[in-house]
C-alpha positions as CSV (number, residue, x, y, z in Angstrom):
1,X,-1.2,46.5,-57.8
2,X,-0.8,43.4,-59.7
3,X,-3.5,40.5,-59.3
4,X,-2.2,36.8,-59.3
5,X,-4.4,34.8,-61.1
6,X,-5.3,32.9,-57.9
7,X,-6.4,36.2,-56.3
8,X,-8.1,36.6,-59.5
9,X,-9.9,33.6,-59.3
10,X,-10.4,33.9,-55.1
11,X,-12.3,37.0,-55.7
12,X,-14.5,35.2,-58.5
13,X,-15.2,32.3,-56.0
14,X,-16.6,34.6,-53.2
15,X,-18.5,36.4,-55.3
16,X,-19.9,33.3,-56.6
17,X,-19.9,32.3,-53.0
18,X,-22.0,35.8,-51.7
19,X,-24.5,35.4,-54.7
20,X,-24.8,31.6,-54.1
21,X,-25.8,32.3,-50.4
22,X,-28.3,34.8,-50.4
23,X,-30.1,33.2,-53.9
24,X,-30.4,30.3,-51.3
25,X,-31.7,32.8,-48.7
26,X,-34.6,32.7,-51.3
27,X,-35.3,29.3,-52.1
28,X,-35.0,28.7,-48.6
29,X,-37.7,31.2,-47.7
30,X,-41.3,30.2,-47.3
31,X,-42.9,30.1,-50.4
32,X,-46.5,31.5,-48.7
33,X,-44.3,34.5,-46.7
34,X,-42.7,35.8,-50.1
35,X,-46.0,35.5,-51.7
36,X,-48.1,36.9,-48.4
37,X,-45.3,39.5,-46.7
38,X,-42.6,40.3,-48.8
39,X,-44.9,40.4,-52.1
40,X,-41.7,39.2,-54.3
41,X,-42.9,36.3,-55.2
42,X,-46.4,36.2,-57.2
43,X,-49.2,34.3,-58.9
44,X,-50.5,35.3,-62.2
45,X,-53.0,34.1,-64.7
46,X,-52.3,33.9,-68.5
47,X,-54.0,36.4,-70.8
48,X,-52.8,36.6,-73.9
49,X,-49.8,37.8,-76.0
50,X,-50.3,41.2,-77.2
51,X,-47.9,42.9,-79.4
52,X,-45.5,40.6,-78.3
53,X,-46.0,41.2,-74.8
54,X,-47.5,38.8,-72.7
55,X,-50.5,40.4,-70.6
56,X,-51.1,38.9,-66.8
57,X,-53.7,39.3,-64.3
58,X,-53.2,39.4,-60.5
59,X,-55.3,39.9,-57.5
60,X,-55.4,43.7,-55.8
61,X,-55.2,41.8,-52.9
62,X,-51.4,41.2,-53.3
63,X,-49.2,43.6,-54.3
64,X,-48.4,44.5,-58.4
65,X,-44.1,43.6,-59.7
66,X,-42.1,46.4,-59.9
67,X,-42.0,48.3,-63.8
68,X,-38.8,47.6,-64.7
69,X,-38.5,44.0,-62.3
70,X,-36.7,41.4,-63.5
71,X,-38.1,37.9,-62.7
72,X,-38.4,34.3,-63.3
73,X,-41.5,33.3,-64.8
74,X,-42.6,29.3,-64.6
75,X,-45.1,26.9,-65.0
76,X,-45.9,24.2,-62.4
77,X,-48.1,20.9,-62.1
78,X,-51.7,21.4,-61.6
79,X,-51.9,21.0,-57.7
80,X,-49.1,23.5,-56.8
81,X,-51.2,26.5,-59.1
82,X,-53.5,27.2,-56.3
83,X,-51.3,29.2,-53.3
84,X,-53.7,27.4,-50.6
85,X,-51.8,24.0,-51.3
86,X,-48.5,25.3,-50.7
87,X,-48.4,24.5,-47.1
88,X,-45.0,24.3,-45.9
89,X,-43.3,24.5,-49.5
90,X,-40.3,26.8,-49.8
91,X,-39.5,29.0,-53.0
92,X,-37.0,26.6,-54.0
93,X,-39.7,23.4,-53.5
94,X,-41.8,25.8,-56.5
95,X,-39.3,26.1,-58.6
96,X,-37.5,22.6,-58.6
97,X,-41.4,21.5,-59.8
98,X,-41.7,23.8,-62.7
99,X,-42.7,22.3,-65.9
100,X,-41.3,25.3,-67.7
101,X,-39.5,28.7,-67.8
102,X,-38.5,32.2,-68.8
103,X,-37.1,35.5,-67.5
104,X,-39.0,38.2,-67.9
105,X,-39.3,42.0,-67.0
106,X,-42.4,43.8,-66.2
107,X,-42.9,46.6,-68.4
108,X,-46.3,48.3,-67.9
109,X,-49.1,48.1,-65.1
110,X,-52.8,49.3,-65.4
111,X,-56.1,48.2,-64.0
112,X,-58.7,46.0,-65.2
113,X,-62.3,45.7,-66.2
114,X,-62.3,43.6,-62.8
115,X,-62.3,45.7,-59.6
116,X,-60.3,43.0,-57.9
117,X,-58.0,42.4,-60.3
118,X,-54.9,44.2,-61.8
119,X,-53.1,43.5,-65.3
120,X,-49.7,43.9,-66.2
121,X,-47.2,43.7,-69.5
122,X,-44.1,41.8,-69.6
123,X,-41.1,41.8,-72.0
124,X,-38.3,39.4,-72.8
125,X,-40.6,35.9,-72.8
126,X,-38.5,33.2,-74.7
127,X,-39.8,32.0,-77.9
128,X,-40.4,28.3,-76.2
129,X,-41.7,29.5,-73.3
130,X,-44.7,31.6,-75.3
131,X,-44.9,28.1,-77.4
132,X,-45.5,26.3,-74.2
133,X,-48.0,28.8,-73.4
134,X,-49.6,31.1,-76.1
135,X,-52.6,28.6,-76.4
136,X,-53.1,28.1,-72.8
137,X,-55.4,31.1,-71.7
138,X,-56.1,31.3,-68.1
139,X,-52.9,29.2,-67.0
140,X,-51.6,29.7,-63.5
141,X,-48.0,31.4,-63.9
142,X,-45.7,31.6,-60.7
143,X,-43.5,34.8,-60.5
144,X,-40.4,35.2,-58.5
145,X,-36.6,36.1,-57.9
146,X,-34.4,35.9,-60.7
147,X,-31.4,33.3,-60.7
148,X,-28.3,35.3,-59.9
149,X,-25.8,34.9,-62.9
150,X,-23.8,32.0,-61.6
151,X,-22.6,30.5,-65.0
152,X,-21.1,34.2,-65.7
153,X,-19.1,33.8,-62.6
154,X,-17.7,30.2,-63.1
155,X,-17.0,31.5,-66.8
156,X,-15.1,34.1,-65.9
157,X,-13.1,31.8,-63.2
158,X,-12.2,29.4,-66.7
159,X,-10.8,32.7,-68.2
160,X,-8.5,33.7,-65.7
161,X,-7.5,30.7,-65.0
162,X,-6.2,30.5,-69.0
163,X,-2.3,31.3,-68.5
164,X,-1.4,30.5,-72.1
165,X,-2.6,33.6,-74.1
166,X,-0.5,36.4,-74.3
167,X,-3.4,38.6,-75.0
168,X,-5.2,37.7,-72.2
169,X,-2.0,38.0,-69.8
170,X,-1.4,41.4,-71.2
171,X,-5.0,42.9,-69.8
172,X,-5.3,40.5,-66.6
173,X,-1.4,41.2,-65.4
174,X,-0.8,44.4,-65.3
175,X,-0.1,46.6,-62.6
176,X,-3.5,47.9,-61.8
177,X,-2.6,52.0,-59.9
178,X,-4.7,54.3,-60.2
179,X,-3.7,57.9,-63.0
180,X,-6.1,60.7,-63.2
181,X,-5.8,59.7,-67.1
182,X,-7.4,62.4,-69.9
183,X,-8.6,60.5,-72.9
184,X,-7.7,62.0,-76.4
185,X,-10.9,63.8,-77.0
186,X,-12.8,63.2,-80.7
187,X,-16.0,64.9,-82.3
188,X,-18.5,64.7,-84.6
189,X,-16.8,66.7,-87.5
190,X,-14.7,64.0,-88.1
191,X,-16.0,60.5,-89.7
192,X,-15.8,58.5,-85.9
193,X,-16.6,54.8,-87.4
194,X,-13.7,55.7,-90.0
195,X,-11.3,57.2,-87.3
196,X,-12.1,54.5,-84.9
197,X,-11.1,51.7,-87.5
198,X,-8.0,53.4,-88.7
199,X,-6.9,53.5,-85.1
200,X,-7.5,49.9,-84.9
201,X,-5.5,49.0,-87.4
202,X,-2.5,50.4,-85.7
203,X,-3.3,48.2,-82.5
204,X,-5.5,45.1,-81.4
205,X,-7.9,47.2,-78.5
206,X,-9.4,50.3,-78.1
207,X,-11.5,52.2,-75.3
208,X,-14.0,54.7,-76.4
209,X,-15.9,56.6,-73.4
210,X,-18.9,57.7,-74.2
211,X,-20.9,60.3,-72.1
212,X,-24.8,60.4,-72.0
213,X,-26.1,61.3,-75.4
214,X,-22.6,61.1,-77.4
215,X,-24.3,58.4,-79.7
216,X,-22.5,55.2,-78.4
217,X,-25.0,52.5,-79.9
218,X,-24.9,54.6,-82.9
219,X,-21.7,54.6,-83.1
220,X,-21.4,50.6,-82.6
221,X,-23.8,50.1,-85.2
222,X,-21.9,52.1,-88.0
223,X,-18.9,50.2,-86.8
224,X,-20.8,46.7,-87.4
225,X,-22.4,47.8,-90.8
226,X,-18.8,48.9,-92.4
227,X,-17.1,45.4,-90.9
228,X,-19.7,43.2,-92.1
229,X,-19.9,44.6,-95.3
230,X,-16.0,44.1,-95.3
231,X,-16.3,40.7,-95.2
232,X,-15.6,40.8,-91.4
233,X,-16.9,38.5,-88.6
234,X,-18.2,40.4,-86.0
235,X,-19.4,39.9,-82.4
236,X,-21.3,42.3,-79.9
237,X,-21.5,41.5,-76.4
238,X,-23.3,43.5,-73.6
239,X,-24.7,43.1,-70.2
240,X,-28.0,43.2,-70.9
241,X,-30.2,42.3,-74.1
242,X,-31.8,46.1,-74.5
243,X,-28.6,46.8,-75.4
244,X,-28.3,44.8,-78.2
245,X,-31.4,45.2,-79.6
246,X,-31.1,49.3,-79.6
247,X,-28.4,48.4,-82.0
248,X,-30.7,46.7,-84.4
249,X,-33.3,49.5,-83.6
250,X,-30.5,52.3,-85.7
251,X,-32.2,50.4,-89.1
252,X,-34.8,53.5,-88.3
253,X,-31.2,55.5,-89.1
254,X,-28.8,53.4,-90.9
255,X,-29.5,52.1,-94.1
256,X,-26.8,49.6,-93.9
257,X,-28.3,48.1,-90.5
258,X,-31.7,48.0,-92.5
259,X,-29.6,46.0,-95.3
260,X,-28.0,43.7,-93.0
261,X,-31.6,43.0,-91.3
262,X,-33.3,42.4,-94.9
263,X,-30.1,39.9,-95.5
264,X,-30.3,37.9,-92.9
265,X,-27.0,38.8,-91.7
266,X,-28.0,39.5,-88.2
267,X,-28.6,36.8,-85.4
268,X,-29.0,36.8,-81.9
269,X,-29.2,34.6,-79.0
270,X,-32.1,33.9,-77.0
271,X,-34.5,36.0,-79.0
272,X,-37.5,37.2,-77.5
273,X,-41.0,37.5,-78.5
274,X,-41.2,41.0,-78.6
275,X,-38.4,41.1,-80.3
276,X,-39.0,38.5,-82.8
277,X,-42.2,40.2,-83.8
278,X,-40.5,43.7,-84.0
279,X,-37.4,43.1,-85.9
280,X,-39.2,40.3,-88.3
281,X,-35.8,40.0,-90.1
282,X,-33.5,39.1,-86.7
283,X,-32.6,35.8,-86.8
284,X,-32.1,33.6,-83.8
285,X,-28.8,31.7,-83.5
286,X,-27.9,28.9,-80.4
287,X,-24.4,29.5,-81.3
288,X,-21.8,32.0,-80.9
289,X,-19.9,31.1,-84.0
290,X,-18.3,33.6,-86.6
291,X,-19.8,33.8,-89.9
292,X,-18.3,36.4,-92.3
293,X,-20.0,39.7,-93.1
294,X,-22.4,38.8,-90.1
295,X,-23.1,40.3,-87.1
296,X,-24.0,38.0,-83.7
297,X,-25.2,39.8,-81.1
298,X,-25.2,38.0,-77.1
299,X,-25.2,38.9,-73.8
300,X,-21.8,38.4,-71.6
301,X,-23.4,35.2,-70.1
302,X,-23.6,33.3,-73.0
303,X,-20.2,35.1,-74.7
304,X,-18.2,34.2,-71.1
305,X,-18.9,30.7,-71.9
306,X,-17.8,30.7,-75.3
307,X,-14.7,32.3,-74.4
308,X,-14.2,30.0,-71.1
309,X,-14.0,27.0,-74.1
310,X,-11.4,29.1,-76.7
311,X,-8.0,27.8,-76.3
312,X,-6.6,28.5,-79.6
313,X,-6.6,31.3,-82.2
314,X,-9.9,33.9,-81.8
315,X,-12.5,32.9,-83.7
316,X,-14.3,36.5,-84.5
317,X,-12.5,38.8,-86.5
318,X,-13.9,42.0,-83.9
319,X,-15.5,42.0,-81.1
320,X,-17.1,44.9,-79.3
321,X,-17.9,45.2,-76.0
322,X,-21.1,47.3,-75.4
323,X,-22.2,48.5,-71.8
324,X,-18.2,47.9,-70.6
325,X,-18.3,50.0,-68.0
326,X,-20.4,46.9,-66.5
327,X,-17.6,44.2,-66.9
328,X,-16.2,42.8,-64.7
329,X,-12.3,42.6,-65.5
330,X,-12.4,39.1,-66.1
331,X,-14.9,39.7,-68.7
332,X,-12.4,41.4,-70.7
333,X,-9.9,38.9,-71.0
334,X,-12.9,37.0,-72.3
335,X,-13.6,39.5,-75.3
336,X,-9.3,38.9,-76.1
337,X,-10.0,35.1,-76.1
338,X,-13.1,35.7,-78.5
339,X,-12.0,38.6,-80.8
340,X,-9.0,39.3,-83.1
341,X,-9.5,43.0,-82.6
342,X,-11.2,44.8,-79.5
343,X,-13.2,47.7,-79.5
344,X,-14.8,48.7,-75.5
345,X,-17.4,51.4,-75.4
346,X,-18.6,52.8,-72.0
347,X,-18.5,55.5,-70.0
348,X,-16.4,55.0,-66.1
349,X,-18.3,58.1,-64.9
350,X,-21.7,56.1,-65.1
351,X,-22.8,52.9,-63.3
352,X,-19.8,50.3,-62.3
353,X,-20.9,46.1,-61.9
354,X,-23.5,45.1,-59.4
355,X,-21.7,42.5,-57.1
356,X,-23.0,40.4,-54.2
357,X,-20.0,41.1,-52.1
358,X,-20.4,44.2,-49.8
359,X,-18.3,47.4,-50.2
360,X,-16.4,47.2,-47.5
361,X,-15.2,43.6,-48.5
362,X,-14.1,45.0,-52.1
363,X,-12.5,47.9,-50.2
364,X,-10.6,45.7,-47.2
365,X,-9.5,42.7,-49.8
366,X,-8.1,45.6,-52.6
367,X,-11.0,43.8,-55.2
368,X,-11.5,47.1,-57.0
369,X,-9.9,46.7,-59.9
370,X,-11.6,43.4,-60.4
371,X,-15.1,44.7,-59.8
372,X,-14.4,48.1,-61.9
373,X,-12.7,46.3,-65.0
374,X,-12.8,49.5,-67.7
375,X,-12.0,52.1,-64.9
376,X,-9.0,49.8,-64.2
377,X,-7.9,49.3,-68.1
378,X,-8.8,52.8,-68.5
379,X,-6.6,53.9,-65.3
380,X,-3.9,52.1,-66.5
381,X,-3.7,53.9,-70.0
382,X,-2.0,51.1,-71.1
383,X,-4.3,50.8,-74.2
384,X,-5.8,53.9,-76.5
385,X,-8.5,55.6,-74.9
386,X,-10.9,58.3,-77.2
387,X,-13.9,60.1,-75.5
388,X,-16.8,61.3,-77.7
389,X,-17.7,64.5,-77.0
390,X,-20.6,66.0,-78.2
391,X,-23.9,64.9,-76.4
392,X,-27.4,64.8,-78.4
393,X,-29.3,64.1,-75.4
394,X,-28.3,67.3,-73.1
395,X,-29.4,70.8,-73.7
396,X,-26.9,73.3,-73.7
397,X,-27.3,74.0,-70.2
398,X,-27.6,70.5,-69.1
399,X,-24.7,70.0,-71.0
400,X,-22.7,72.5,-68.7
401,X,-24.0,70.6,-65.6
402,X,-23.2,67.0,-66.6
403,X,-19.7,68.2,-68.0
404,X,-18.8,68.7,-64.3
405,X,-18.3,65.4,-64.6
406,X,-15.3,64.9,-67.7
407,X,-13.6,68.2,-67.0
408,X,-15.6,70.6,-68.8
409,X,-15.4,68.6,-72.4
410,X,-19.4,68.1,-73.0
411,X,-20.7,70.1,-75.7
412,X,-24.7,70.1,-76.8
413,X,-25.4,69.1,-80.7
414,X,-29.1,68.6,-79.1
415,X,-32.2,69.6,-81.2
416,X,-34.7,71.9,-79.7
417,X,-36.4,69.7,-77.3
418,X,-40.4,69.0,-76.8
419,X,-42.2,72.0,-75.5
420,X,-44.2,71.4,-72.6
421,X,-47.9,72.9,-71.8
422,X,-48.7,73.5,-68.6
423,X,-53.0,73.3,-67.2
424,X,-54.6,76.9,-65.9
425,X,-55.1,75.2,-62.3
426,X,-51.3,74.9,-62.2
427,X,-49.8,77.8,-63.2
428,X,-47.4,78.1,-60.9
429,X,-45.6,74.5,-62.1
430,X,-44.1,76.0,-64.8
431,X,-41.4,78.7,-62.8
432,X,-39.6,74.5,-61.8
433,X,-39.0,74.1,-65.6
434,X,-36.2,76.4,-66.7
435,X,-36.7,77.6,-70.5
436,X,-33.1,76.3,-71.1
437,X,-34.0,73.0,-70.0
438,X,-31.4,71.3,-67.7
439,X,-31.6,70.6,-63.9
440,X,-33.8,72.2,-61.0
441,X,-33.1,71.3,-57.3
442,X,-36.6,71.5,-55.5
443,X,-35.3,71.9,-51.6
444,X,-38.4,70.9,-49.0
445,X,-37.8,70.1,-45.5
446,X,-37.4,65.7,-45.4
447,X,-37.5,63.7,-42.0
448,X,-33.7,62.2,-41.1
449,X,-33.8,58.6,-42.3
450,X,-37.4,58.7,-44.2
451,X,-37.2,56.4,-46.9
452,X,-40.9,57.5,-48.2
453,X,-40.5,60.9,-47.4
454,X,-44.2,62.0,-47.3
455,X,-43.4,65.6,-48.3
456,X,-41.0,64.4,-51.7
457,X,-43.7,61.5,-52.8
458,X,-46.5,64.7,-52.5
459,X,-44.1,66.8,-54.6
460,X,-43.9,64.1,-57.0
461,X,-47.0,62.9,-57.4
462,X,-48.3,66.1,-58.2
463,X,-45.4,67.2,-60.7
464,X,-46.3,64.3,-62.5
465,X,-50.0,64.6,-62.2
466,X,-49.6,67.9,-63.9
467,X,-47.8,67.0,-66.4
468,X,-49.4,64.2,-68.0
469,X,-52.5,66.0,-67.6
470,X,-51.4,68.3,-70.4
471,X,-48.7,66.2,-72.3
472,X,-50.0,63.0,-72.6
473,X,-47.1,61.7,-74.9
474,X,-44.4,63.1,-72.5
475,X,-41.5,60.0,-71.4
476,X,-41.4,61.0,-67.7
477,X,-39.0,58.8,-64.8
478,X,-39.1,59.4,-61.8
479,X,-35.9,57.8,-60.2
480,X,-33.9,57.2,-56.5
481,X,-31.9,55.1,-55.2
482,X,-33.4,53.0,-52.7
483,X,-36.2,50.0,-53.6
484,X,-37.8,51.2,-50.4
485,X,-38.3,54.5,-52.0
486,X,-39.0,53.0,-55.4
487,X,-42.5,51.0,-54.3
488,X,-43.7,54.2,-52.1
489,X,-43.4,56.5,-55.2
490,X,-45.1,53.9,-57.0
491,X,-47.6,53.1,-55.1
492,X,-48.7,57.3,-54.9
493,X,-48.3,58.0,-58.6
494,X,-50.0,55.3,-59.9
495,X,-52.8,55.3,-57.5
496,X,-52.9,59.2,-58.0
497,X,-53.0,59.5,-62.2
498,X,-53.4,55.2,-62.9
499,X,-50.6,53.7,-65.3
500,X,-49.0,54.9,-68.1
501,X,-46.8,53.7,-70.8
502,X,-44.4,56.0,-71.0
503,X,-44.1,56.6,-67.3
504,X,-41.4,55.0,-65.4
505,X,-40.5,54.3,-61.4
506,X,-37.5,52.5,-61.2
507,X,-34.4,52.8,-59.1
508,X,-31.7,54.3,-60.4
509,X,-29.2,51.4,-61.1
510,X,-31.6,50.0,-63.7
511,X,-31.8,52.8,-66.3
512,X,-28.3,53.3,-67.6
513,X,-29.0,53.6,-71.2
514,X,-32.5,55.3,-70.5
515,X,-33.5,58.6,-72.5
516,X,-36.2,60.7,-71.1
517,X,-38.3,64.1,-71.5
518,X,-38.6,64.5,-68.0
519,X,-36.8,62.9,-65.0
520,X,-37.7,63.3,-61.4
521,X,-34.7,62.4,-59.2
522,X,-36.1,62.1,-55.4
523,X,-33.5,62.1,-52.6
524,X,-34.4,61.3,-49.2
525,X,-32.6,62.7,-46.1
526,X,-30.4,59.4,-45.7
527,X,-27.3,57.3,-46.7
528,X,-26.1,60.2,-49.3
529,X,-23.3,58.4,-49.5
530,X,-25.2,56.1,-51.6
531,X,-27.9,57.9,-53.4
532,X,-25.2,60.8,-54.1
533,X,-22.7,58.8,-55.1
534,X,-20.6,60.5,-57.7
535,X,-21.3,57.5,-61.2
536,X,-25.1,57.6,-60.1
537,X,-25.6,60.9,-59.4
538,X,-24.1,61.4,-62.8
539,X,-26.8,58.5,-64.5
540,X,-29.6,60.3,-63.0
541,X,-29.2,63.5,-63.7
542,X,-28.5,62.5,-67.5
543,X,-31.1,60.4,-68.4
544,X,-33.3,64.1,-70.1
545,X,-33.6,65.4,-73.1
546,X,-35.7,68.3,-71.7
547,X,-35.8,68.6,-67.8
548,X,-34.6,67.0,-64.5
549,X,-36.4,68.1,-61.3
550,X,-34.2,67.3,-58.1
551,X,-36.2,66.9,-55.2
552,X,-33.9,67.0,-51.5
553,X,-33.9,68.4,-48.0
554,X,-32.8,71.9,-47.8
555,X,-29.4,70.5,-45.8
556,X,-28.3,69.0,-48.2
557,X,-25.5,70.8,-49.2
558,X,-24.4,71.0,-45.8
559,X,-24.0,67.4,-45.7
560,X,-20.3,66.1,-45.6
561,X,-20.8,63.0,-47.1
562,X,-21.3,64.5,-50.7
563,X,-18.9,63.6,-53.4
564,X,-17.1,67.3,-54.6
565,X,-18.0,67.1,-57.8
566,X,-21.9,66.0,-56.8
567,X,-21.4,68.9,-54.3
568,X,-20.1,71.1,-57.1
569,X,-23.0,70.8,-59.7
570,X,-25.5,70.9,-56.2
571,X,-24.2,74.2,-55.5
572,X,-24.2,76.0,-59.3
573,X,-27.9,75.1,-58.9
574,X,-28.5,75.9,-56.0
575,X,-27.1,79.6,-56.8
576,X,-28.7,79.4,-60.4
577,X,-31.6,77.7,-60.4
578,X,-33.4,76.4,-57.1
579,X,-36.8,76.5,-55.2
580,X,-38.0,76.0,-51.6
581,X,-41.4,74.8,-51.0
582,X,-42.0,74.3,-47.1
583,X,-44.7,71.4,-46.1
584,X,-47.9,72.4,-46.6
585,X,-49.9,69.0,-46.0
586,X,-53.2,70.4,-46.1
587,X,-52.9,72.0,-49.1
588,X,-51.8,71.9,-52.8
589,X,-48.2,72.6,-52.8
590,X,-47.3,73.5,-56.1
591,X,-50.7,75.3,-57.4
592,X,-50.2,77.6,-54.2
């Protein structure tokens, strides 16, 4: 199928459109009812900063934000700090009278010395924001829904609407069909930064799909250390901003990265200040301007609009797309406007773009290929596509369950993983752990259309329970698909064994890039369509370097809407490695 550049464009402005609409859902919305009954918006009081998080306090009497949330954080005038003077104000009245602003995610709950009261940690607060604040302990803070991305959309309408590059035409006009396409498969034997850039020499772009564990941000930070030491301006781009910093976090690794650090040679946009105080050497940068042998690192909503304003030659001498499986399409005639030469690392069997518009609207108005841009490009095989191959995430049997996925070409370089100990009182836990490593399926008996399955929260709770209680340093997530889900898994773990750092509950489209000891995956007995879904199935059951404990009704394979290869890998464990426990409420289930 080949797009028009007003389709293009069409699709941009209902997506635009559908995000636009339910944002103002919000703002619309009673401030006092998203604060009082949906708990998503929230009132906070300053701390302090603390290892360059910023430490809040709420009231128990409201509930905690998500680990993991996302959220807009602002100041308001005096008056509007106390919730009881609200009246008839709606979200949007509260946030048209901020004084100031960041975004923010919540990384760590726990209680506090006050019985009442709750604290939590929060990364990703913008250096002025923490200026405005730092030295205002006790200050009222407002917390609520994020701002959609609605400058990334309009950018990405400028782009396609740019008819007068050929490189640009050549990725957005094509004949998008779909060709069960086999990348040419490369290892670690050979020197992949060097192979990669000899390739690159022959043409302008590359793909490079990366599987869980292969080493992706490793690789893209070799690749940055031996262009900027060429000379060579160079620009990463990503989604989000953990993915550019992991790429600054290889100076543990790379003594180039380390070099480029203590030079001053790397700069980002909108630095943090967490970050800031980690990486003492990152530089902060307003602009996305190339500046030989240096590396500028910046998220696609700030490198869509630089691209949106490039008419003429590219400015960067290489670009690199991190976290492409994410793009939208558009994006990547973006990256051609911005970079000389193109380099896309992702994977199309994980995670494709979050969009407002619903499924069936992609599916009835042919939008796929617009949504999915690297499964489209990669379809196509009209540009060189190279798959890493060996994972150093997955054991060797995990390995052989995740390869399901890219037709049996996984292989484990993974070193021998954390051993776990396992409490007298709970014996029995350790016949779910497999001494291999790799996936379990737990089958229990779930009610039709439960979204806090009491029996799977139980199972949970207590895996995790028993766990920490012997491996206190353990990186345990416990994962699903639904928000629903999400805050009832919460809400049992943490009131069960309190907060921990290195304990996560998040739903399973917001850990792409996550690394693990242990992942619980909990399915409940409802839309598998969704929470089987062949990309995420494959993100959360890949996220371990040790174990990953599936926890489903014991019909599940007898459900038709599983994806075959989902039903595949469901059905090797089933026959390999699988447990029933029936409810038990009144008693300990897995200490039986």
């Amino acid at each position: 199928m080949i797009y028009s550049r007003q389709e293009h464009w069409r699709f941009l402005e209902e997506e635009l459109r559908a995000q636009t609409e339910a944002f103002k859902q919000k703002l619309d919305t009673s401030a006092l009812f998203l604060l009082q009954d949906r708990e998503e918006l929230f009132v906070a009081q300053f701390l302090k900063f603390q290892d360059g998080e910023m430490v809040l306090k709420f009231s128990n009497k409201r509930g905690l934000p998500r680990q993991g949330e996302y959220l807009y954080c602002f100041t308001v005038q005096k008056e509007l700090r106390d919730y009881r003077n609200w009246e008839n104000k709606t979200y949007g009245d509260l946030v048209k009278a901020k004084t100031n602003y960041s975004e923010i995610v919540c990384i760590w709950q726990a209680p506090s010395n006050e019985k009442d009261f709750s604290i939590a940690g929060f990364r990703g607060v913008e250096l002025d924001f923490s200026t405005h604040i730092q030295d205002a302990e006790g200050m009222i803070l407002l917390l609520g829904p994020n701002k959609p991305p609605f400058e990334y959309i309009a950018n990405l309408q400028k782009i396609v609407q740019n008819e007068n590059n050929e490189s640009v035409n050549r990725i957005l006009d094509q004949d998008f069909s779909f060709s069960d396409w086999i990348p040419s498969l490369i290892d670690n034997k050979k020197d992949i930064p060097h192979f990669i850039l000899t390739q690159l020499a022959l043409q302008d772009t590359l793909i490079i799909q990366g599987p869980p564990g292969t080493g992706k941000t490793y690789l893209i930070a070799e690749i940055c250390a031996r262009l900027c030491n060429q000379g060579k301006s160079v620009l990463v781009t990503a989604l989000t901003n953990r993915a550019l910093i992991e790429i600054v976090e290889k100076e543990k690794y790379i003594p180039e990265i380390k070099k480029l650090l203590d030079e001053h040679r790397i700069l980002k946009t909108k630095l943090s200040v967490d970050e800031a105080r980690i990486h003492k050497d990152l530089q902060q940068t307003k602009d996305v301007s190339p500046q030989p042998g240096k590396l500028i690192l910046a998220t696609f909503y700030i490198t869509s609009g630089q691209a949106a304003q490039t008419f003429n030659e590219p400015p960067f001498d290489y670009v690199i797309v991190d976290e492409a499986s994410q793009a939208l399409l558009g994006m990547f005639g973006g990256a051609k406007l911005l970079g000389k030469k193109n380099i896309w690392i992702g994977d199309t069997k994980q995670l494709p773009p979050v969009v407002a518009l619903s499924d069936d609207k992609v599916n009835r108005k042919n939008y796929g290929a617009l949504v999915d841009g690297l499964k489209a490009l990669s379809d196509n095989a009209s540009i060189p596509i190279f798959q890493l191959t060996e994972t150093h995430r997955l054991t060797d049997r995990a390995a052989s369950y995740t390869s399901l996925f890219y037709k049996g070409s996984l292989n484990s370089r993974a070193k021998k993983g954390i051993r776990l100990s396992y409490s007298e009182t709970a014996f029995d836990i350790r016949k779910y752990f497999n001494p291999q490593g790799g996936p379990t399926l737990i089958k229990t008996d779930l009610k039709v259309g439960d979204f806090k399955p009491k029996q799977a929260l139980k199972l949970a709770t207590e895996l995790v329970m028993h766990l920490l209680s012997t491996n206190e340093k353990l990186h345990i997530s416990v994962l699903t698909y639904f928000i629903e889900t999400t805050k009832a898994l919460q809400k049992s773990i943490f009131q069960t064994v309190g907060h921990h750092k290195n304990l996560l509950i998040e739903t399973v489209s917001r850990v792409q890039g996550l690394t693990t000891d242990v992942t619980i995956f909990v399915v409940p007995n409802s839309s598998y369509h969704r929470s089987l879904e062949n990309r995420l199935f494959n993100v959360a059951t890949s996220r371990s370097k040790r174990h990953t404990l599936i926890i489903a009704d014991k019909n599940i394979l007898n459900r038709s809407q599983v994806d075959n290869e989902v039903k595949q890998y469901l059905q090797k464990l089933d026959n390999e490695f699988s447990f029933y426990i029936p409810v038990e409420p009144e008693q300990k289930m897995l200490s039986k």
